[in-house]
C-alpha positions in Angstrom: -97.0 -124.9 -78.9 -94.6 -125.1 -81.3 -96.8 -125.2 -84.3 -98.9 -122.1 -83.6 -96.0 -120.0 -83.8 -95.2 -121.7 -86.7 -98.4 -121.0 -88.3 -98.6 -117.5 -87.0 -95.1 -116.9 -88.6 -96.0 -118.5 -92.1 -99.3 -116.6 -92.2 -97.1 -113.2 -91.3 -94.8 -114.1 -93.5 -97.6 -114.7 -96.0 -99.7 -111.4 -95.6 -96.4 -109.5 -95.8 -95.8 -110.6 -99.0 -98.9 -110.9 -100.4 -101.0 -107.9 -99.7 -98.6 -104.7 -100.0 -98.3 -106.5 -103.7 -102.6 -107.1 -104.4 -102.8 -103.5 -102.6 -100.3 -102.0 -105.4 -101.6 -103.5 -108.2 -105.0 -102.5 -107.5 -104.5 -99.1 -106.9 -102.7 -99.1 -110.2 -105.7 -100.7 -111.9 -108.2 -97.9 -110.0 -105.9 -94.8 -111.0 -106.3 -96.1 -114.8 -110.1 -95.9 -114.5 -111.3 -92.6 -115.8 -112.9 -90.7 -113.2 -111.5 -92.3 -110.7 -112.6 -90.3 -107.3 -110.3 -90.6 -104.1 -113.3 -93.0 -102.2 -113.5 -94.9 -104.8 -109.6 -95.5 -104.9 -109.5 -95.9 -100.9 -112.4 -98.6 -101.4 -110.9 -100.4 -103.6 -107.3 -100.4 -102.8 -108.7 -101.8 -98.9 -111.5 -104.1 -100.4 -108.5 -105.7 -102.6 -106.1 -106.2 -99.7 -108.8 -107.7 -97.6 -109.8 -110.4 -100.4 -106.2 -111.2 -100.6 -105.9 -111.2 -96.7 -109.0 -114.0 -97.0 -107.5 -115.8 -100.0 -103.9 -116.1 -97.7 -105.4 -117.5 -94.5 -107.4 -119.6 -97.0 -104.4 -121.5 -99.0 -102.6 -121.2 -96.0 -105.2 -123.2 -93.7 -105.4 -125.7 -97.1 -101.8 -126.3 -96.8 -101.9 -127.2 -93.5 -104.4 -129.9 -94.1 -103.0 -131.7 -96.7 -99.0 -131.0 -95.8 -96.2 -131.8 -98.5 -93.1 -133.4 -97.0 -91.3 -134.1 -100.2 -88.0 -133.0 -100.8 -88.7 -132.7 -104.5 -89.7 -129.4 -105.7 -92.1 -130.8 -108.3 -94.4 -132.5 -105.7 -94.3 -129.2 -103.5 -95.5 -127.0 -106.5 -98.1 -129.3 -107.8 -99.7 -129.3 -103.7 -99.5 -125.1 -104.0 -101.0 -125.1 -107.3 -103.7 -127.3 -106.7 -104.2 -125.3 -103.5 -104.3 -122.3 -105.7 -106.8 -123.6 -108.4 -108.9 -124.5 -105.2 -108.9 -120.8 -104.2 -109.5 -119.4 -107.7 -112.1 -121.5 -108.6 -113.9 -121.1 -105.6 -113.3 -117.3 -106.1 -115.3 -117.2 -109.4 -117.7 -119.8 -108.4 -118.9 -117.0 -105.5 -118.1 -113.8 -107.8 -120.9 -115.5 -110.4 -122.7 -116.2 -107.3 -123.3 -113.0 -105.8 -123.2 -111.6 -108.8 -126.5 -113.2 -109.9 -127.4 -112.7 -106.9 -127.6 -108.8 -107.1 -129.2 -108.7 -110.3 -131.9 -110.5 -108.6 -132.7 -108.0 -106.3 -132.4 -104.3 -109.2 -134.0 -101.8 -106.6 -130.5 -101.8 -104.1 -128.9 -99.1 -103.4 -125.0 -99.1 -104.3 -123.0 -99.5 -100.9 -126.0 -102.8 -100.4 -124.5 -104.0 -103.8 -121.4 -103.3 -102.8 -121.6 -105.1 -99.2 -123.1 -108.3 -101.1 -120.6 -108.3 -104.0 -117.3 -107.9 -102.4 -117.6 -107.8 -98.4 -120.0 -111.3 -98.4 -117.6 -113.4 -100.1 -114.8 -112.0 -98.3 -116.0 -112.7 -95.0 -116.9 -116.1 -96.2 -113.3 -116.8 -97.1 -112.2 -115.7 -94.4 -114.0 -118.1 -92.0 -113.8 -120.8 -94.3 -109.7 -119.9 -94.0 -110.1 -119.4 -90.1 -111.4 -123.0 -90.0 -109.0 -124.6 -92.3 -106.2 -123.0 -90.1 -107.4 -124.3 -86.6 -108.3 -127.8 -88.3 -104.4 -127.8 -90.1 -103.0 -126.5 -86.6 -104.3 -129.5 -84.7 -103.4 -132.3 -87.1 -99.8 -130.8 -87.7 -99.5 -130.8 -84.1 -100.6 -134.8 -84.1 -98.3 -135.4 -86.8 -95.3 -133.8 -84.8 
């Protein structure tokens, strides 16, 4: 019991952090576009904190699985870059993905383009994350 509120305060601790910082810097990134319309800034500004929502629960439920117990700081920072590589390659591996994927089909409208290119591989993340969470969960609970 222990270890989910563990988990549940890591992965707080985590989107605390992490998204009011993605949120920031792409709503700095949107104002700079020229015009930039106020949907377009909500859109984006959300669509970014959600992919980073997804990408936390992801490296999160990836550290769970393969834990690093080392006092040394060097062993713990190659585990969370390796986790992060993971995530990034995996990121552009789907963005060329569903990229390609839309120019298959010309004739949809924007918000279908829009769905496929940034809410698909979001969702995926997420459950992929979801996953990796419960599956990290239960063996740090066996280990302890």
């Amino acid at each position: 019991f222990g270890v989910r509120k563990f988990v549940k305060a890591r992965l707080l601790q985590s989107c605390l952090v992490a998204v009011p910082i993605a949120a920031v810097l792409t709503a700095i990134s949107t104002i700079t576009v020229p015009q930039v319309t106020l949907t377009s800034f909500l859109t984006n500004t959300l669509l970014g904190s959600l992919r980073t929502l997804a990408s936390v629960v992801l490296i999160l439920g990836l550290a769970l699985i393969n834990p690093i117990f080392a006092e040394e700081s060097r062993e713990r920072n190659l585990g969370v870059v390796i986790n992060l590589m993971l995530v990034i390659f995996a990121t552009i591996g789907l963005e060329i993905g569903w990229r390609a994927f839309g120019k298959m089909l010309p004739n949809l409208d924007r918000f279908t383009i829009l769905f496929y290119d940034h809410l698909l591989p979001t969702a995926f993340f997420s459950l992929i994350g979801v996953f990796l969470l419960y599956i990290g969960t239960r063996k740090l609970s066996r280990i302890e």
